[in-house]
Backbone as CSV, one residue per row, in Angstrom:
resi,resn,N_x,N_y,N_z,CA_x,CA_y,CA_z,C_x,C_y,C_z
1,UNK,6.691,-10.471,7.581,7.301,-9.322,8.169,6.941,-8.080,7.351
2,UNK,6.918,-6.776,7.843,6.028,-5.585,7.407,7.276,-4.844,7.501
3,UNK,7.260,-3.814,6.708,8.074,-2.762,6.497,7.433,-1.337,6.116
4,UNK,7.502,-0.088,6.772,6.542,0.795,5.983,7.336,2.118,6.598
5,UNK,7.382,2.823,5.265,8.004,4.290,5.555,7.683,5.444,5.075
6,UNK,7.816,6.484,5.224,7.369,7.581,4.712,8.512,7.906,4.189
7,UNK,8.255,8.669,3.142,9.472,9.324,1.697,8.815,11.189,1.737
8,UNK,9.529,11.970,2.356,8.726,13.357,1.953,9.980,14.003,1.144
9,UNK,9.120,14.172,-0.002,10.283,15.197,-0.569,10.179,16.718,-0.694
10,UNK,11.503,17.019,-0.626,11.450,18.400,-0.043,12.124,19.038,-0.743
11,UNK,12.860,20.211,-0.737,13.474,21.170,-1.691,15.285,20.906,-1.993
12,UNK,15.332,19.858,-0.659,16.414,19.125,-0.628,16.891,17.882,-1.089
13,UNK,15.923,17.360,-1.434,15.468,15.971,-2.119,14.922,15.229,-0.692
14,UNK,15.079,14.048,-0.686,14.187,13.152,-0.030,14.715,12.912,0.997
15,UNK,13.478,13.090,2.101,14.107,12.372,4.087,12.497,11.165,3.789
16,UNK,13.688,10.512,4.551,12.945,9.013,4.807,12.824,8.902,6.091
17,UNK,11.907,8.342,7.134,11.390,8.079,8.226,10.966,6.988,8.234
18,UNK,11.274,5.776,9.066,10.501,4.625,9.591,9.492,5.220,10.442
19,UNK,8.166,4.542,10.037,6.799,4.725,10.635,6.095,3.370,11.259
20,UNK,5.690,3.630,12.426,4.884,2.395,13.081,3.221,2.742,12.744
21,UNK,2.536,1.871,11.918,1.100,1.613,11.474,0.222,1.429,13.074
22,UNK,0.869,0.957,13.627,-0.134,0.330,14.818,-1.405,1.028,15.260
23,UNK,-1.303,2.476,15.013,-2.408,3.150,15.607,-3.573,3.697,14.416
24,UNK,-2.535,3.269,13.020,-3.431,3.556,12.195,-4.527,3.009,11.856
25,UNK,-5.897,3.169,11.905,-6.733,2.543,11.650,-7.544,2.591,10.215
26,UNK,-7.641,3.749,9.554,-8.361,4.161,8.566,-7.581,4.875,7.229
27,UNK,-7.499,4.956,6.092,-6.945,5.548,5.264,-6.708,6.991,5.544
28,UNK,-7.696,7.653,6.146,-7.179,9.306,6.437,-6.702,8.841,7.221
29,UNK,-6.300,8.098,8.329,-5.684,8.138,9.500,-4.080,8.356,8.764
30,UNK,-4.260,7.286,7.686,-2.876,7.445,7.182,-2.321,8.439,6.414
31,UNK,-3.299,9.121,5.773,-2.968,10.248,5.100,-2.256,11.555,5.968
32,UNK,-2.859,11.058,7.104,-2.797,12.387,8.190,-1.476,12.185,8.564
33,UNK,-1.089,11.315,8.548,0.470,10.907,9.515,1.062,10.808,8.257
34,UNK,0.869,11.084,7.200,2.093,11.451,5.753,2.007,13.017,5.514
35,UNK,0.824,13.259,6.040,0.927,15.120,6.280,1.824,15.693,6.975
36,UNK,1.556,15.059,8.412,2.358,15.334,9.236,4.046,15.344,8.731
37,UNK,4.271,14.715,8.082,5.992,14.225,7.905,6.157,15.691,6.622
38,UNK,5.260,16.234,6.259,5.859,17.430,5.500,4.976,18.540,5.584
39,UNK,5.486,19.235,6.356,4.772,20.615,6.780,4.878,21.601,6.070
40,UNK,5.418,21.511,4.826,5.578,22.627,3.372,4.052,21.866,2.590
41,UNK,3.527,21.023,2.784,2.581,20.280,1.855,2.871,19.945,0.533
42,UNK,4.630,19.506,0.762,5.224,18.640,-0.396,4.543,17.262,-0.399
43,UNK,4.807,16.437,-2.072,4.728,15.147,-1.912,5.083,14.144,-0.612
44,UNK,4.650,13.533,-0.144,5.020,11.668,0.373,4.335,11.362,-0.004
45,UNK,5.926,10.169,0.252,4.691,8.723,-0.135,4.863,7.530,1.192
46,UNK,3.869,6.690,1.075,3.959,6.090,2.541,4.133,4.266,1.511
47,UNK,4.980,4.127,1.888,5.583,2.662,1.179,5.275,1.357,2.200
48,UNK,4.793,0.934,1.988,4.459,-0.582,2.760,4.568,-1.868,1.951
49,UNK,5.451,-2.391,2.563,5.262,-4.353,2.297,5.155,-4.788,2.847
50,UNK,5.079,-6.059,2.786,5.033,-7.738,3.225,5.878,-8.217,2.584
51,UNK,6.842,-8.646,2.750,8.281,-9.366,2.455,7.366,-10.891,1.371
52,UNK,8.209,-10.724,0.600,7.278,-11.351,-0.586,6.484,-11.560,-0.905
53,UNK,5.250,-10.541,-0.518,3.632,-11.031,-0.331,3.273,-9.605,-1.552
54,UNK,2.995,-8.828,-1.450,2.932,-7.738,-1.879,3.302,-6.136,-0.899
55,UNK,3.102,-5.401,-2.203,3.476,-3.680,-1.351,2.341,-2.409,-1.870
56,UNK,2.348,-1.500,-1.046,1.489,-1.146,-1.404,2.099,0.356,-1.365
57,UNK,1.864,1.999,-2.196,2.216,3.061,-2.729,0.671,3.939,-2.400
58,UNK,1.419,4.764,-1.186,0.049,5.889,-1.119,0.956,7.045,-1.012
59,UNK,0.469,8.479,-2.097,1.099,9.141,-2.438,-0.224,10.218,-2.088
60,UNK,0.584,11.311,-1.241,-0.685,12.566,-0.630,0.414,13.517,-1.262
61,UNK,-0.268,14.175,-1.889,0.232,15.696,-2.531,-0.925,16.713,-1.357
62,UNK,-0.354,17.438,-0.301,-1.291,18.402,0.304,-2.450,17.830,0.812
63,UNK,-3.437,18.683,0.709,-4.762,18.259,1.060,-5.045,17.587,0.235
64,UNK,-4.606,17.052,-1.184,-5.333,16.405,-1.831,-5.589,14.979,-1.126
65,UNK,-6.765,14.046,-2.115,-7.203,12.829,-1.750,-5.880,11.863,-1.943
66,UNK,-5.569,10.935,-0.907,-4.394,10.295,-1.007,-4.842,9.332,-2.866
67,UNK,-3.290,9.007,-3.124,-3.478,8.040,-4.415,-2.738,7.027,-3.998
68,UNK,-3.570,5.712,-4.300,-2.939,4.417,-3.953,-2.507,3.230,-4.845
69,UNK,-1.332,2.445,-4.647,-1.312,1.266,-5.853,-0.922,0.324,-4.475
70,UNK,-1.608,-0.771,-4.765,-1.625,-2.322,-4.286,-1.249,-3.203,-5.260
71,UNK,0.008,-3.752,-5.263,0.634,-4.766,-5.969,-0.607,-5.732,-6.596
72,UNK,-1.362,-6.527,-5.372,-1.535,-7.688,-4.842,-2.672,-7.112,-4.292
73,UNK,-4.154,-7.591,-4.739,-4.962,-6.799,-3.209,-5.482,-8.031,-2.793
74,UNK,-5.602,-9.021,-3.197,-6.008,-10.451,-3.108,-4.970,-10.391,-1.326
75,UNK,-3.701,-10.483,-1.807,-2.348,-10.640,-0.981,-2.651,-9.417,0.520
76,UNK,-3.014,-8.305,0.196,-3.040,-7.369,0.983,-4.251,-7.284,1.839
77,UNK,-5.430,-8.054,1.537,-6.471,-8.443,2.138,-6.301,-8.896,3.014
78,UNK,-5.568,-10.314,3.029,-5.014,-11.386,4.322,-4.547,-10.255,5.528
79,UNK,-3.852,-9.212,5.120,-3.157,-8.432,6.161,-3.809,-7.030,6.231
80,UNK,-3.793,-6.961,7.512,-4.117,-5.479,8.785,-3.974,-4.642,7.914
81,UNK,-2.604,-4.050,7.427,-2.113,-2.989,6.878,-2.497,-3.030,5.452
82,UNK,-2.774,-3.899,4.575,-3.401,-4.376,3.387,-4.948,-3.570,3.384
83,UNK,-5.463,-4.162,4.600,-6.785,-3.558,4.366,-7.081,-2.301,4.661
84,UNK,-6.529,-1.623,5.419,-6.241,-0.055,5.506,-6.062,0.780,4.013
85,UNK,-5.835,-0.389,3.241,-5.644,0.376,1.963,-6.436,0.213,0.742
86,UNK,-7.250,-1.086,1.198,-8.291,-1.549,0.064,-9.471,-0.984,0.321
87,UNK,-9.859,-0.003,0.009,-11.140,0.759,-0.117,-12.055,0.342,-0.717
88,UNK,-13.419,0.560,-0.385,-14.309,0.569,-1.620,-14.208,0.958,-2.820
89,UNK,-13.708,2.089,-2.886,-13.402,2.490,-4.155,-12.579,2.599,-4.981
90,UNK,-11.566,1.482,-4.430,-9.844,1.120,-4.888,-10.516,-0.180,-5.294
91,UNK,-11.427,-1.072,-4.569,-11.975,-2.483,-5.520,-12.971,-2.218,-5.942
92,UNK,-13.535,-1.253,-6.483,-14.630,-1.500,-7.641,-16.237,-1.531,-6.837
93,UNK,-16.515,-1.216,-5.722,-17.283,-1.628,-5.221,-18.516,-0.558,-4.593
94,UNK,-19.442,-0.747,-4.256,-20.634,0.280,-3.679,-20.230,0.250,-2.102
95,UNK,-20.360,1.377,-1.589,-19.937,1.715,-0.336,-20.834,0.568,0.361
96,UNK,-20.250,-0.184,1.493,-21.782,-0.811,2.127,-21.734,-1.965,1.628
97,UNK,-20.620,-2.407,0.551,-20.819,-3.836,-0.281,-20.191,-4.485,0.347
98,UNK,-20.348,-5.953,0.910,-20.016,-6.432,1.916,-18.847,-7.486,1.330
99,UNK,-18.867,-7.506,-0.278,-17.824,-8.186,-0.431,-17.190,-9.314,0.236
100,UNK,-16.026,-9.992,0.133,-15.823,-10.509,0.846,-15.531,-10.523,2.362
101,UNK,-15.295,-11.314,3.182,-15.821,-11.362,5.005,-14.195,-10.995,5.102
102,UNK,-13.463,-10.052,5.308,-12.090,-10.058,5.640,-11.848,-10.231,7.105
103,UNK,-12.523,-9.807,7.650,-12.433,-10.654,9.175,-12.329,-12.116,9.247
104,UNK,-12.747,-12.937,8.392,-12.331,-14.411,8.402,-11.476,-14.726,7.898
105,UNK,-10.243,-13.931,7.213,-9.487,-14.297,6.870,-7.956,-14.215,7.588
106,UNK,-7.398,-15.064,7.500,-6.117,-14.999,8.809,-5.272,-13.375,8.163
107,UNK,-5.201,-12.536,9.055,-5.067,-11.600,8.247,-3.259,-10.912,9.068
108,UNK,-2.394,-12.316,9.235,-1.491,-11.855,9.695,-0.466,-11.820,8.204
109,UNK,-1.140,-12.148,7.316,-0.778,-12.525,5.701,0.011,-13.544,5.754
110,UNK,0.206,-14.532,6.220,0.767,-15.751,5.887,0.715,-16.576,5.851
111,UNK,0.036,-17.144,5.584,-1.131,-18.127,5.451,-2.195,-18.009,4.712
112,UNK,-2.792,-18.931,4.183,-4.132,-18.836,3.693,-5.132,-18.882,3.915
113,UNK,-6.486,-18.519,4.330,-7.625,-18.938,4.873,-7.698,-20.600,5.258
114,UNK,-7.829,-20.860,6.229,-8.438,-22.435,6.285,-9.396,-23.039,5.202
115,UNK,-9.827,-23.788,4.572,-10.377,-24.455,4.327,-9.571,-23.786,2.418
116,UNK,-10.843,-23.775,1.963,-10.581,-24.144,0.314,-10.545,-22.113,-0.009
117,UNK,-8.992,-21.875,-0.519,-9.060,-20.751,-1.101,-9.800,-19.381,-1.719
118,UNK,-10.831,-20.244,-2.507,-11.914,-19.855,-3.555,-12.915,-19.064,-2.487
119,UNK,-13.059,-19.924,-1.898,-14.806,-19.999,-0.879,-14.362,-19.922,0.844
120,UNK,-14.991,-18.420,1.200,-15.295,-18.409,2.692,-16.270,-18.929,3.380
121,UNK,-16.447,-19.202,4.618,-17.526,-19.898,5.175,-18.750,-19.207,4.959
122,UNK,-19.173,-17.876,4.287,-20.384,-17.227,4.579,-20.828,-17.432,3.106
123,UNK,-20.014,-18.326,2.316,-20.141,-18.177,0.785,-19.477,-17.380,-0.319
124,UNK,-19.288,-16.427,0.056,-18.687,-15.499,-0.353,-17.105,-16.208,-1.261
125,UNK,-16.674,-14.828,-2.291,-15.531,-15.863,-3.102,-14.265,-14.968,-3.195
126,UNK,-13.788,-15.822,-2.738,-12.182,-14.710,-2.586,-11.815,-14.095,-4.018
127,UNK,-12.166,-14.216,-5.049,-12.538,-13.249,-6.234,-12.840,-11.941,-5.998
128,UNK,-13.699,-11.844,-5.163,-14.126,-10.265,-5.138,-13.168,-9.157,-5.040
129,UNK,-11.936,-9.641,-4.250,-10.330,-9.236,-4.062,-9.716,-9.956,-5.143
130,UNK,-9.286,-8.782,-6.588,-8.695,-9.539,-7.022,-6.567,-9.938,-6.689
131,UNK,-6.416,-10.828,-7.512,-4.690,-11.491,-7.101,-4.222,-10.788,-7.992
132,UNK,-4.197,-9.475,-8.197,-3.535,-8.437,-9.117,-3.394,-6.979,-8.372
133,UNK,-2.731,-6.324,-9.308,-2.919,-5.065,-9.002,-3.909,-4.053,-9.219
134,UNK,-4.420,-3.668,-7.886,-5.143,-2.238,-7.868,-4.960,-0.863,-7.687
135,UNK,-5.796,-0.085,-8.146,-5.725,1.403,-8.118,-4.530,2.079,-8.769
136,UNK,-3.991,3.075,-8.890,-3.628,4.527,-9.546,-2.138,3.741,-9.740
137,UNK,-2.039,3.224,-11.129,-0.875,2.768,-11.745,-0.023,3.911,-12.072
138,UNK,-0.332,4.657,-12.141,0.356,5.762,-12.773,0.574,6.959,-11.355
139,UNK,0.641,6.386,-10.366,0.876,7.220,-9.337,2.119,7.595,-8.857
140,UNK,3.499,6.813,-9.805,4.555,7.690,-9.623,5.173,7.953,-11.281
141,UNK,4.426,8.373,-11.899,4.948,8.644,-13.071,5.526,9.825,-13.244
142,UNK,5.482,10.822,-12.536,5.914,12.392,-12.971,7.118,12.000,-12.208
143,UNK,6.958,11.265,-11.192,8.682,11.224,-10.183,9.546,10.116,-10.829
144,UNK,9.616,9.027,-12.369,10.438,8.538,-12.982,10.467,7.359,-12.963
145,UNK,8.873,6.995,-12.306,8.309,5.024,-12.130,7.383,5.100,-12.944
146,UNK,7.112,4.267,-14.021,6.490,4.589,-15.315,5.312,3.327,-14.720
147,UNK,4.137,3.561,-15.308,2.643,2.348,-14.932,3.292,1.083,-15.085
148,UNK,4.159,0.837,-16.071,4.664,-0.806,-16.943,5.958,-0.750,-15.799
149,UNK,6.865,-0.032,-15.648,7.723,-0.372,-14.606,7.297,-0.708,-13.015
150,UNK,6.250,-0.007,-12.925,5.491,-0.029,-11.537,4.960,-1.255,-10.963
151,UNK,3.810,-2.033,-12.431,3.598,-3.386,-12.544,4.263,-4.522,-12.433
152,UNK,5.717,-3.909,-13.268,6.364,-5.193,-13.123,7.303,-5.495,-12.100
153,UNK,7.684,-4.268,-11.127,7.901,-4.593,-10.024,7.808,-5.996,-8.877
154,UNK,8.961,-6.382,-8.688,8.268,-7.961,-7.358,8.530,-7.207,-6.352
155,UNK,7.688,-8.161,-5.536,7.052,-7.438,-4.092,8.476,-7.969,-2.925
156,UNK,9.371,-8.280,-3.490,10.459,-8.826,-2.495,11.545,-7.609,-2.700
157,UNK,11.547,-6.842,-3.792,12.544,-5.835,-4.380,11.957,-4.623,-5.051
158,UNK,10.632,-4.258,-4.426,9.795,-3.364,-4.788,10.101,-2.047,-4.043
159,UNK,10.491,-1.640,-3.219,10.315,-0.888,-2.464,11.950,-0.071,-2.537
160,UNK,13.398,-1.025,-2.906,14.169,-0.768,-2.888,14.067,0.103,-4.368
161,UNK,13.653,-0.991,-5.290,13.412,-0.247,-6.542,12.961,1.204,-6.658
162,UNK,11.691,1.478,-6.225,11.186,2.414,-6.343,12.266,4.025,-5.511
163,UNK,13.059,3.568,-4.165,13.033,4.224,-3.701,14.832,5.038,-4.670
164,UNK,15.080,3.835,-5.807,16.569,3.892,-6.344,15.971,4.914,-7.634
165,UNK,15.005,5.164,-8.195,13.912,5.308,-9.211,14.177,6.956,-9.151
166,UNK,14.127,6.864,-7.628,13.344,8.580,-7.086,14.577,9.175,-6.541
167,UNK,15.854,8.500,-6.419,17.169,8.972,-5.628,16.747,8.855,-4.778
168,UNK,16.489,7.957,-4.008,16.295,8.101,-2.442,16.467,7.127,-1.867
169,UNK,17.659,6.242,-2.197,17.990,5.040,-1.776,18.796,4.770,-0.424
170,UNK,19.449,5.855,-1.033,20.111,5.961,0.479,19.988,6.680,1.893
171,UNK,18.315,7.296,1.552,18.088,7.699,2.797,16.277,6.745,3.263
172,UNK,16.645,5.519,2.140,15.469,4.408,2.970,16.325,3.665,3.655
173,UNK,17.228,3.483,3.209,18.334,2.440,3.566,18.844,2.573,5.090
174,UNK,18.202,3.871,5.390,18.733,4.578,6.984,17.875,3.783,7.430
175,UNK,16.189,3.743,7.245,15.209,4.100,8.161,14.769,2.382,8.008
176,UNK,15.688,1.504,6.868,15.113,0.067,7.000,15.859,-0.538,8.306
């Protein structure tokens, strides 16, 4: 089960919005629809999980380039909304690098690929995604989630955490 919201903070402190992914296809797609939610070109952040699988933290200040943390990208691979967020350049990789086949992987995240973990049918090694965390650890540090608190976060109580971190607990608590 998926959960994903937008957090914009504003001069008032924080409005929370439940957001439907469905039409999102691409990382600006998503950036664009966390723009949208603050028309001063304050911070959001667009919060996504998978109910004990991992979560994932994309934080757009303005026009800037969104900043992302993936618990889990191994975990976030398996899933739609996972891969919307694993970039080339969030795994380490040359644009065009074909990495692993994520289309063969059951990507409703619950489950594991058929056959043997390690190894997809094209050869390829589920390594290339690693079972850790990726990208911008330090992407809520000025708002009072420190890199080592961020990490040690679980992906079942991640999202509540973060949003208790920032005072804004009780206006996710609307939109869960």
């Amino acid at each position: 089960m998926y959960f994903a919201a937008l957090l914009a903070r504003t001069e008032d402190g924080w409005e929370a919005s439940d957001t439907e992914l469905d039409d999102v296809e691409t990382l600006s797609d998503l950036a664009d629809l966390a723009r949208e939610a603050s028309p001063e070109d304050d911070t959001v952040l667009v919060l996504i999980e998978q109910e004990d699988a991992w979560f994932g933290v994309v934080r757009v200040d303005g026009e800037d380039d969104p900043r992302i943390y993936v618990s889990d990208a191994a975990a976030a691979a398996r899933s739609s909304y996972g891969e919307i967020l694993l970039t080339d350049e969030l795994l380490g990789r040359e644009p065009g690098d074909d990495g692993p086949d994520l289309d063969a992987l059951d990507l409703d995240g619950t489950e594991e690929p058929d056959g043997d973990s390690d190894d997809d049918e094209d050869g390829g090694t589920a390594e290339a995604v690693p079972h850790s965390p990726v990208g911008d650890a330090e992407i809520l540090d000025d708002l009072g989630v420190s890199e080592k608190e961020l990490k040690a976060l679980d992906a079942d109580d991640a999202l509540n955490a973060i949003a208790e971190a920032l005072g804004a607990s009780e206006v996710l608590e609307t939109v869960r």
